[in-house]
Structure formats: C-alpha cells, structure tokens
N, C-alpha and C positions, 0 to 999 in steps of 0.2 A: 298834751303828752310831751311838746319839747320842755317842758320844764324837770324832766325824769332825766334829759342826756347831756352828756357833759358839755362844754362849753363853747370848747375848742373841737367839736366834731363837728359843729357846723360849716366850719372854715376847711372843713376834707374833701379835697374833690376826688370823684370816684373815677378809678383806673378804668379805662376802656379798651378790650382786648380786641384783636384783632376778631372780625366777623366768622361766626363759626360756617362749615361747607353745609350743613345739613337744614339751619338755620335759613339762608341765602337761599337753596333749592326749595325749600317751603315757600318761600316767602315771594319768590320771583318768578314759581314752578317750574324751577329749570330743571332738568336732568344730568347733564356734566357739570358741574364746577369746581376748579382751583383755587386753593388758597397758596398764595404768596404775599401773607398778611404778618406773621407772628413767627419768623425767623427760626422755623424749625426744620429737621432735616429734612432733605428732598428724599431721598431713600429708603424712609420707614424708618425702624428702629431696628438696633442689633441684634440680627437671628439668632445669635448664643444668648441675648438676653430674653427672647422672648419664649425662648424654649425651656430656661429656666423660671419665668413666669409660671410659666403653665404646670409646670412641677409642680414649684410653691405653692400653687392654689388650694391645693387639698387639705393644706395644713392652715387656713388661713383663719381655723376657729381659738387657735391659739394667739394670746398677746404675743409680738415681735419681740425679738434683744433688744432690751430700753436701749445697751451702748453702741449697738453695731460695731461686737466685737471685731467679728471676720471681715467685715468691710473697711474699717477703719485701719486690720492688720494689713491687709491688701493692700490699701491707698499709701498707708507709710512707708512700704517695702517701696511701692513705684515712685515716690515722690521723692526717697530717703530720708525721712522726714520720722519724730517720734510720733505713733499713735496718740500721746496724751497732749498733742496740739491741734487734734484732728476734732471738728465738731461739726456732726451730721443734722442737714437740716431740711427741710420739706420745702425743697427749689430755696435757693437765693431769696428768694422774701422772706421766710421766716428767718433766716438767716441776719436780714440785715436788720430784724426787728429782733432780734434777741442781741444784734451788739448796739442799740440803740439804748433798750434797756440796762443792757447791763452796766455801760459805763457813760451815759450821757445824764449830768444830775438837770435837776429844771431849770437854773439858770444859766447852763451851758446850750453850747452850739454846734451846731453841724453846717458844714461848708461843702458845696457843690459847682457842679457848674449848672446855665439856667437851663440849658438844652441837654440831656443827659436822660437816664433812668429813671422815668417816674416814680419808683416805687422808693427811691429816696426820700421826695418830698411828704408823699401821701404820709408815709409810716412813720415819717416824723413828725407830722401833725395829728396825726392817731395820741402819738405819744406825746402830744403838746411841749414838741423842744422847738427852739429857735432854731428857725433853718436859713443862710444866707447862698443866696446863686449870686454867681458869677459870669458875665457875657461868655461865650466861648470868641475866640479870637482865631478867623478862617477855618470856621467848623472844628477847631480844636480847643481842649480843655488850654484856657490860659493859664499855665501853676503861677506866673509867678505875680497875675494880681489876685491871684487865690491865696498865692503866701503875706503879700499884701492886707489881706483882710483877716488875717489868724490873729489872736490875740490871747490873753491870759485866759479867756473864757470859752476858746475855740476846744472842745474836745475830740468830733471827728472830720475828717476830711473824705470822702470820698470819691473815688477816682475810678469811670468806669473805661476799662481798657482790655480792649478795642472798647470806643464810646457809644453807645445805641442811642440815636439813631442817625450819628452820622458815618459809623465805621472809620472815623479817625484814629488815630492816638497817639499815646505817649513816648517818647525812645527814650532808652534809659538813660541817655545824659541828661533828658530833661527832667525826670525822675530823680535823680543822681543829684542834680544842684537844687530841685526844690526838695529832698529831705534834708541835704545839711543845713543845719542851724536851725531848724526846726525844732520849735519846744519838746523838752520830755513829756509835757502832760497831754498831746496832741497824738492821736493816733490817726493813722491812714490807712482806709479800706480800699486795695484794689480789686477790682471786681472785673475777672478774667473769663467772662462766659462764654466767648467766642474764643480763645487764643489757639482751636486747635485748626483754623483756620488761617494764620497768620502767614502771611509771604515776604513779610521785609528782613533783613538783617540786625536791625538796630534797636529790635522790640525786647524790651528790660529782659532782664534776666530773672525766671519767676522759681528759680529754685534757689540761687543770689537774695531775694525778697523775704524767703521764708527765713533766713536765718537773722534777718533784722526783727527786732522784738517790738516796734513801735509801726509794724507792717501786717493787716491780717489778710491775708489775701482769700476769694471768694474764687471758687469751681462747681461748676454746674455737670452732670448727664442730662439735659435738657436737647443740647443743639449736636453735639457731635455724635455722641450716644444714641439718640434718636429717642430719647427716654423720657421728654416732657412730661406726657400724661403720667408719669409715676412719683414727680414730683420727687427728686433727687437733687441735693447739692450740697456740697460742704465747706468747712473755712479751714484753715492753715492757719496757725499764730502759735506765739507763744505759749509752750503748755501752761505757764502758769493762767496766761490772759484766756486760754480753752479753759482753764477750769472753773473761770468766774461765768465766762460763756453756758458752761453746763448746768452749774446753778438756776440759770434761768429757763433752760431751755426744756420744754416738756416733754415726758414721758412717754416712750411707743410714738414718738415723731415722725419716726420712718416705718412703714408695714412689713409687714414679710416681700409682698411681690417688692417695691421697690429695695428690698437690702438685696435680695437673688438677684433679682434683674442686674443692680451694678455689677455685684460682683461678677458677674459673668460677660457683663459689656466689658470690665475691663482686658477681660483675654482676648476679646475679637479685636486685635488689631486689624485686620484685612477691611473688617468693615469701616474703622476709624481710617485706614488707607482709600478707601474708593470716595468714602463720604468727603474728604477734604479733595480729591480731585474731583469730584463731580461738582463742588462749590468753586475752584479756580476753575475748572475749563467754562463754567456756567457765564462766570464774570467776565470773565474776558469775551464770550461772546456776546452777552450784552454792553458791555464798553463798548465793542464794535458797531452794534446797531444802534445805538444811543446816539455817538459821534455823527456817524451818516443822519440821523434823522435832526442834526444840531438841537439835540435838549443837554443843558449841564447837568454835570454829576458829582457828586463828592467823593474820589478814590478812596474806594472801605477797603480793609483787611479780615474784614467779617463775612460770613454769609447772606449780605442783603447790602442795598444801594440807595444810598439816596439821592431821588431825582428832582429837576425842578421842570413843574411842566407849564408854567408860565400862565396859568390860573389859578381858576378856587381850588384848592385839593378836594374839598368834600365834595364839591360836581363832579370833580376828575373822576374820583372814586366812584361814585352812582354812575359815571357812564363804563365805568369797565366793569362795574357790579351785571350791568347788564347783560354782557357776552359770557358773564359765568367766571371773570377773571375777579378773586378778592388781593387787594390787596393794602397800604394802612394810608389812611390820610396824615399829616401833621398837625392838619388844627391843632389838636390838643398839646403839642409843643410845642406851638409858635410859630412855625415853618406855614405858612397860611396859602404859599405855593408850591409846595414839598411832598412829594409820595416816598414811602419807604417799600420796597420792591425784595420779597425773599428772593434770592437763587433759588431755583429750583431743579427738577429735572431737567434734560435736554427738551422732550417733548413740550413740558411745561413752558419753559423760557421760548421756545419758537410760539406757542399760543398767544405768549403774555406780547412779544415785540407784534404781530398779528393785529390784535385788539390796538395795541398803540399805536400802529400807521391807521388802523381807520378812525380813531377817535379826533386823530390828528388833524387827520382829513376833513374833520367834521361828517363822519357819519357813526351815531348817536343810539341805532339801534340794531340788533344782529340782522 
C-alpha cells in the first residue's frame, strides 16, 4: 500500500494535541480532571457567543456564506481594515496551509524558528516545500540570523508572536529592523494568537503591520474568544494578496455556528475583559509559586508558561496525569526538560501548584 502515497508524507510527523479530559478519566478512571494542556480559555467561551450558537443551530441544514460576509464586515470595521483583505479560515492551520499553497512554488522556502508552531513544519511537509528552522536565541525568535538565512529562494518567513511555546516575543524594533531591507519577493507571516493577552509596551504595532503589504498577519477566536471547538481564525494582508489567498481556499470553510458564534463574541467585550484578567492575575500567581518552589520559567505574554522541572518531561507528565492534572510535555519540541503549563482558573492554578509540591516531593501517587 505505501507505494499508493506520495513520497514526501512519509517524512510528516504527526501533530500531537494536548491530552483530551474525557480521554484521561477513561483511561485512569478518574472522576475530576484538568486540562491545562492546549492554551485555551480558563472561562469557557463567550456567553453572547454561545447563545448565538444555539440560535444558529436550527438553520444548520442550509450551506453557510461561502464569504462570510457579515463577519468579515464586522472584523474590518474593528480592525479599520478593507474587508477584501480579510480571509476567513477553519483555525489558523488551514489558514497557514492556504498561504503555503498559494504562494510557495516547490523550489522555494519557508523559514522558521526550530522551537516554534508546529503546524509550520508539518503543513509544509504535507506540501513538500523546503522548510529551514532556526535555533531560537534565549527562548526568542533570532530575526536577525533568520534574516541571515533568506535568500533569493526564501518565499515565507514566519513569525509566531507571542511565540508558543515559549511565550516570548518580538518588540517592534526588532520587527522594524528585520523587515527593512528585506526582499520584495519574501513575505512575513505574523501569527498573533495570543496578543489579546499581552502586558508589555513594546509589542509591534498590529494595526501598523496591516498596512505593510509584504506582512499577513494571522488572528484566531480560539484563545480569547473561548471559541476553539468552532474552529475560527482569519488573516489580514493585502487585498490583492487575500484575493490569491481565496483562490485557494475552500468553499463553506466556516459553518454557520462558527460565523454566529464570532460575530457575536466580537460585542462581548466584558468577557474579552475578565478572560485577559483572569490570564494575568493567574501568571503572576504562578510566577509566585514557581519562584518559592525554585523551578525556572520563561516570562510569557501569553496564556501559558513554560517551565523546566529538571527531568524527563513525559514522566513529569504521567506523574501529574495521575492526580487528574493534564498538562503538555516538550518532547515533541525539543525541550526534553520542559512542561508547558495553561493558565487557568483560580481554583484550577491552586490544584495544578498542589500536585507540583507533591511530585516535587517525590510522592508519585494521589
């Protein structure tokens, strides 16, 4: 049978998501368990979105707006941005597989860092393009031996910021000196999944970005929205570069519940208000327990932390799997002593520090 599949799939490593709760209670028989595995809201999702879900539902024997008109009018009003730059896509991955396709030819290249988004490498090996990583340089994206490595045959660059999974990133001067001089046939994808989480002053200017035409920047309703399971996200570029984008991108991509759902998460500011203070007050009081228990940490700007707990991550993880806590090993990115830790609720974050003194402790079973 592998003589049926193409060549270059063998060389795909498969994305491993964080541990589902329902999953975990099967599997462990537990009854309570947390996930602070997959950097999603602590607070559910937006009650004006989900109220409008349920609306939607009756209608949902009808195909969707292929363009998502009213979503797309919405997000350009808030963003002040034209609608005909706006391209609506099923989460951030299909997202970044339609600007993969659209403008990456086979003997061109895409540049990363090595520690980063998995779903960069994968989907460019799906799509058999040359992919080149780049060390990160103190948990940060290094631009400028990423600008180092661009050449006549470099097409895209992508830039995840805030960066998952170390919640570092980028300030716009360093942004600012690696786009000048940067080739015209070189495009830069920032990928802003977390930004509504952001506490520094120095972080790029993403309404500044959209008006650069060799910039497409990437937004999600996954994390602040609370709207992962509906599979929402979009990009901002150039209308002309959105329209080569739509070209490719398929048909009823977004359902009905996910174009309702957005549009109506976008009016709930109050829940975008509590959900970004319950992600800072959360961090700061794990910074606090972290310090006292001396494990280091890599200061995020994201909703999630990554820690180093001075062994194997994947034991690390099966001993807190135990007590009912999920949350993500590094193996898979290299970090081979690294947990990535969501923020989560109050209650939640006091369970998870809990579980971490007695693991610490060396006791291994609840």
């Amino acid at each position: 049978m592998k003589e049926l599949v193409r060549k270059n799939i063998f060389k795909v490593s498969h994305y491993t998501p964080g541990k589902p709760i329902e999953e975990t209670k099967r599997q462990l028989g537990l009854r309570d368990v947390i996930k602070l595995a997959s950097n999603e809201n602590p607070l559910g999702a937006s009650p004006r979105a989900v109220k409008a879900v349920r609306k939607a539902a009756a209608g949902i024997n009808r195909y969707p707006d292929s363009q998502g008109f009213y979503l797309k009018k919405r997000l350009a009003r808030l963003l002040n941005v034209s609608a005909s730059g706006i391209v609506l896509g099923n989460g951030s991955d299909e997202l970044i597989d339609i600007i993969i396709k659209t403008f990456v030819e086979n003997d061109e290249s895409i540049i990363t860092a090595d520690t980063s988004f998995l779903e960069y490498e994968i989907i460019s090996a799906v799509n058999d393009r040359k992919f080149i990583k780049v060390p990160l340089r103190y948990f940060k994206y290094d631009l400028e031996s990423i600008k180092k490595r661009i050449d006549r045959k470099t097409k895209l660059v992508f830039i995840a910021n805030p960066n998952n999974p170390t919640g570092t990133y980028v300030t716009r001067y360093e942004l600012a000196d690696f786009m000048a001089g940067l080739p015209d046939t070189c495009l830069v994808v920032l990928d802003e999944a977390y930004d509504a989480f952001i506490d520094v002053n120095d972080f790029p200017d993403t309404r500044e970005n959209f008006r650069n035409k060799r910039i497409i920047t990437l937004k999600t309703f996954s994390k602040s929205y609370g709207l992962a399971g509906l599979r929402l996200g979009y990009a901002v570029a150039d209308p002309e570069l959105a329209s080569y984008m739509e070209r490719v991108r398929q048909p009823f991509n977004i359902n009905i519940l996910a174009q309702e759902g957005g549009l109506a998460a976008l009016d709930d500011r109050e829940f975008l208000r509590k959900s970004r203070k319950a992600v800072l007050e959360g961090k700061a009081y794990l910074y606090d327990n972290l310090k006292k228990l001396g494990l280091a940490y890599v200061p995020s700007v994201a909703n999630f932390i990554l820690i180093d707990v001075e062994q194997d991550c994947a034991e690390f993880f099966n001993k807190m799997l135990k007590f009912g806590v999920i949350v993500r090993d590094m193996k898979q990115y290299g970090l081979k002593n690294f947990i990535r830790v969501t923020i989560g609720t109050k209650k939640e974050n006091e369970r998870f520090v809990r579980v971490l003194k007695k693991i610490l402790r060396g006791k291994e079973k609840p």
